[in-house]
C-alpha angles and dihedrals in degrees: 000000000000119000085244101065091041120107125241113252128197123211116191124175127202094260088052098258110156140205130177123208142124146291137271135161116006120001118230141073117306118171125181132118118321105224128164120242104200096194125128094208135013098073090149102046078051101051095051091029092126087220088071090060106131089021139121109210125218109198099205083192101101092224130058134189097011087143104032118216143284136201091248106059086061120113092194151003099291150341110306109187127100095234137313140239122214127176087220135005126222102215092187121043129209116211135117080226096044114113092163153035110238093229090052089049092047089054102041081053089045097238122149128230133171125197132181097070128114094255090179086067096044083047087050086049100055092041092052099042106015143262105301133166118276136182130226116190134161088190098050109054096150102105102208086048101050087046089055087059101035087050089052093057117097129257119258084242118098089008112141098204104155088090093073099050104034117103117266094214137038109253143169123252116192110144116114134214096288119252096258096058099035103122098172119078083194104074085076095058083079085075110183088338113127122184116196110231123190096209110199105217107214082156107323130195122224100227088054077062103044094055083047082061098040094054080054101270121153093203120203104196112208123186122255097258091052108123127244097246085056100055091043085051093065083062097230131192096214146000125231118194114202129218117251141168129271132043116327100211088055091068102083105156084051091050085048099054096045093049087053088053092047077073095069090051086215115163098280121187116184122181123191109335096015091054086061098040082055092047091060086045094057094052097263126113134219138215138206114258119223103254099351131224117279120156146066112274099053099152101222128174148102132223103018101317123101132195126192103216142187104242132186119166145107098208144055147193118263105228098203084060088058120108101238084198096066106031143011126210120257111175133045127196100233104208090063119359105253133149102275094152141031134175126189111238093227119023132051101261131114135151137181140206094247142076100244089188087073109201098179102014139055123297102236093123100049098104090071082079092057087046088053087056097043096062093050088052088053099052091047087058097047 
């Protein structure tokens, strides 16, 4: 596409700061909270990952869309960001997977971008001042008028989004990384062993699911607001909670529930979210992090051993909250310092601030999935 048949777009942040750039994807008016994502592949995992719901994406990658997009790189229905922000747009992919440009799929899901812009110095920006809510309109270019409404938008903290993003019905999940992408000889060992998991969908990805499948889960999803005594009542061997977008200490139902399970000292995983839903459940409290971690190279470890993880979230777990009684903490985000594991002393539940299935990312976490298994194959043997 020429610069003379793009559209004007218009990029304001909270504080007033203004760019000017051009359109891609749907025209209109979007407004959410403006966050950096820092890694080099994986544009469209990112874009319909449900823990970017309210959210406006900066890929701080300078070219977007190179290889279009396909219906199987999706983790949910459908994009779930706000809007996104590229440096450049590739307006025609090249990939033998490819079915569709990005900014053709953007529109046709009627999701704003704008591209043009210096995205290292709006990087530099959030980094230096925060995460903070920011507009992106090709109907509004007027500066002053775009801030009023942007300004007028609530903050990410106390936000319950889950809501928006949880299942509205109970279903099966049972298909597998497919052959082609396994990476993990191990996920065969399982042989005709099947474990039943209740997964709590606070905003799940598929491809969370499909490594639960592949390790010889059946998994039953549930949406956020399911009893306790209903997901007992499906007799599981574990429970998996999902990651998902929003403030963590605004899902109470979701705390609740979890707090009730805690009771039936079942195997329990939680990634992201639900590593921090399990955190409240547990008696400790989170807080929201200045700009977040969202990207694909996070160090994270604890007593000699890294590993480099995929991480998406806004908030995180105070240590100093946490019950030492009950848990200790396994896992530190190395960059700084921050909670990124925890593991309870005496029963056989854990969680961690990543997403150990890694799509996009390394795989250096997935063996928290084996270790899931592991314990339910302890208990079933007990």
């Amino acid at each position: 596409m020429s610069l003379s048949d793009a559209i004007p777009a218009l990029l304001v942040l909270a504080d007033g700061t203004a760019y000017r750039g051009w359109s891609f994807g749907a025209t209109g008016t979007t407004i959410g909270e403006v966050v950096f994502n820092t890694g080099m592949t994986g544009y469209q995992e990112v874009l319909t990952d449900p823990s970017y719901c309210g959210q406006i994406v900066i890929f701080t990658y300078p070219e977007l869309g190179n290889t279009g997009v396909n219906p199987e790189d999706e983790e949910s229905l459908r994009p779930q960001v706000r809007g996104a922000i590229a440096r450049n747009i590739c307006h025609q992919p090249s990939n033998w997977r490819s079915t569709q440009s990005l900014p053709d799929y953007l529109k046709q899901n009627q999701i704003p971008g704008i591209y043009g812009i210096d995205t290292r110095a709006l990087t530099r920006k959030i980094r230096m001042f925060g995460a903070m809510n920011g507009g992106i309109s090709t109907e509004i270019l007027d500066e002053a008028e775009l801030l009023e409404q942007v300004q007028a938008f609530p903050n990410m903290a106390g936000l319950n989004l889950v809501k928006e993003v949880s299942t509205p019905q109970v279903y099966e999940w049972s298909e597998p990384t497919i052959p082609e992408w396994e990476f993990n000889p191990e996920t065969t060992a399982n042989g005709q062993e099947t474990f039943t998991v209740v997964a709590i969908d606070f905003g799940v990805k598929r491809n969370i699911l499909r490594r639960l499948a592949s390790y010889g889960c059946r998994v039953i999803v549930v949406p956020v607001n399911t009893p306790a005594e209903e997901i007992l009542s499906y007799n599981p061997d574990g429970i998996f909670l999902s990651n998902g977008p929003g403030d963590p200490s605004a899902v109470t139902e979701g705390i609740e529930t979890v707090k009730a399970l805690l009771e039936s000292q079942k195997p329990m995983f939680g990634i992201c979210m639900g590593h921090q839903i399990l955190g409240h459940a547990l008696g400790a409290e989170t807080f929201k992090l200045k700009f977040g971690h969202r990207g694909l190279n996070q160090p994270a470890g604890l007593q000699r051993r890294i590993e480099i993880t995929s991480q998406n979230h806004s908030f995180a777990i105070n240590p100093d909250s946490l019950p030492q009684t009950l848990v200790e903490i396994s896992h530190l985000n190395l960059n700084d310092r921050t909670v990124a594991g925890v593991r309870h002393k005496s029963l056989p539940i854990f969680s961690v601030q990543y997403h150990p299935e890694a799509s996009p990312g390394p795989h250096d976490a997935d063996y928290l999935f084996e270790q899931f298994v592991q314990a339910m194959r302890s208990l079933r043997t007990v």
